[in-house]
C-alpha positions as CSV (number, residue, x, y, z in Angstrom):
1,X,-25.1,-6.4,-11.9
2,X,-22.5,-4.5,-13.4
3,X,-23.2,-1.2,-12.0
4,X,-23.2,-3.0,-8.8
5,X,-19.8,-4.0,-9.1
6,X,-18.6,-0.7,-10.6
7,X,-20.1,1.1,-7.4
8,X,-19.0,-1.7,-5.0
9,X,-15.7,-0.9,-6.7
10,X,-15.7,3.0,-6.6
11,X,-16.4,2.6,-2.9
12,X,-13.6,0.4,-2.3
13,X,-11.1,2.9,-4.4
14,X,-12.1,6.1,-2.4
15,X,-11.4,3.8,0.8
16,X,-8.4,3.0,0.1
17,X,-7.4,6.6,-0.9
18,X,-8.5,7.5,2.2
19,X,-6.7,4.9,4.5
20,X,-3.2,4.7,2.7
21,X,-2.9,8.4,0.1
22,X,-1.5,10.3,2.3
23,X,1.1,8.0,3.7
24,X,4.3,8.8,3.7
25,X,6.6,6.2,1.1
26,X,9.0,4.4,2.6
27,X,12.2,3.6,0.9
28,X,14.7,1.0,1.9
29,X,17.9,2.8,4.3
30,X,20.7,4.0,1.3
31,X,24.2,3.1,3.5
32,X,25.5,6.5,1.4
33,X,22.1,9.1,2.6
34,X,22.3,7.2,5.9
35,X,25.8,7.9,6.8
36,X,25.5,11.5,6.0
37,X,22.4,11.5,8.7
38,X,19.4,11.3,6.3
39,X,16.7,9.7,4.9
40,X,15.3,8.8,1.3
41,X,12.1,10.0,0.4
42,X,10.1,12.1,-2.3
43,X,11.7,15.4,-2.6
44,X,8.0,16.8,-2.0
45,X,7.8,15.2,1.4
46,X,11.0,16.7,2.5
47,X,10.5,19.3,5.5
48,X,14.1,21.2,4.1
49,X,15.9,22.2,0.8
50,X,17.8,19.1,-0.6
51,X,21.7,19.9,-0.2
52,X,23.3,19.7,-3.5
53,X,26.3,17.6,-1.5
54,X,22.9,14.9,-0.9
55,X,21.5,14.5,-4.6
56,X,22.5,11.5,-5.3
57,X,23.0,9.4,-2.4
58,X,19.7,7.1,-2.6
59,X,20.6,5.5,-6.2
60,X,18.5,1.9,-5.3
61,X,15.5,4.1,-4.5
62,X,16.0,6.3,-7.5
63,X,15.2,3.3,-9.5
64,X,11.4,3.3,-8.2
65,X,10.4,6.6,-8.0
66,X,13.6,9.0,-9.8
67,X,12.2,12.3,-7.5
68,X,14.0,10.1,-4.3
69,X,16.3,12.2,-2.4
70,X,18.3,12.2,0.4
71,X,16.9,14.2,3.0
72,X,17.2,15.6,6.4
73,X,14.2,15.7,8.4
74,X,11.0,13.8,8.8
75,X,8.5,13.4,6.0
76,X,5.4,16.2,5.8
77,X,3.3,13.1,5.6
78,X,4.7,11.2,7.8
79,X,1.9,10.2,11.2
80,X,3.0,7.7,13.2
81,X,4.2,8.0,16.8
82,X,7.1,5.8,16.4
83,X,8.3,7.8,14.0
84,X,8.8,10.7,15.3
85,X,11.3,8.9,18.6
86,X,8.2,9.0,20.2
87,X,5.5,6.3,22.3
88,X,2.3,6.9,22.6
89,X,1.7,7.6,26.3
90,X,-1.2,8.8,28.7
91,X,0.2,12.0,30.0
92,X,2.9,14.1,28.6
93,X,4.6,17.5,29.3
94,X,3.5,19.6,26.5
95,X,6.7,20.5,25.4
96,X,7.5,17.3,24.2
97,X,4.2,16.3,22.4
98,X,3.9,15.4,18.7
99,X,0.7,16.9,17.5
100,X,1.3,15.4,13.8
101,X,1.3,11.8,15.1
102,X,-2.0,10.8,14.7
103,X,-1.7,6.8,15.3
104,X,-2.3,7.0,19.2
105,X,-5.8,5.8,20.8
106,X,-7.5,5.2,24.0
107,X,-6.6,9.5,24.8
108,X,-2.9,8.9,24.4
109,X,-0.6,11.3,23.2
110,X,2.7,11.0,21.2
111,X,5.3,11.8,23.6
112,X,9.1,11.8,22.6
113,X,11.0,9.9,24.6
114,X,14.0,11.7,26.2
């Protein structure tokens, strides 16, 4: 019985590594990063060097995880369509395609809306 649960368990764990791991973290919108035009996250998901003017401005974040910067750019493990200013659509010019979203279905692409 108990090496059923500890398998049922383990199977559950890898799962959920699977489905949420990789996701970017969100962080609640810092009034002092956002009015400088960026965003808080993990200094490891930041697509540019952190400008030394920046360090700093995400202090309630900070608190959760202390590697929080502001940043300017999208997260490196960031997916979703939406994101990205786009909506996932059935045709799109292939200049404005987001190959890095990966939340549209039914052979939709991620197409930034203009």
């Amino acid at each position: 019985m108990v090496s059923n649960f500890a398998g049922i368990l383990t199977i559950f764990l890898v799962l959920f590594a699977i489905a949420y791991g990789d996701d970017p973290a969100d962080f609640p919108i810092e009034k002092g990063c956002s009015k400088a035009g960026g965003i808080c996250m993990p200094t490891d998901e930041c697509p540019v060097e952190i400008i030394a003017d920046y360090k700093g401005l995400c202090p309630n974040a900070n608190k959760k995880d202390p590697s929080v910067q502001c940043c300017h750019g999208i997260s490196l493990k960031e997916t979703r369509c939406q994101r990205f200013g786009g909506e996932c659509q059935p045709r799109c010019p292939d200049d404005l395609k987001v190959p890095r979203a990966k939340d549209c279905t039914d052979g939709k692409v991620c197409c930034v809306l203009v």
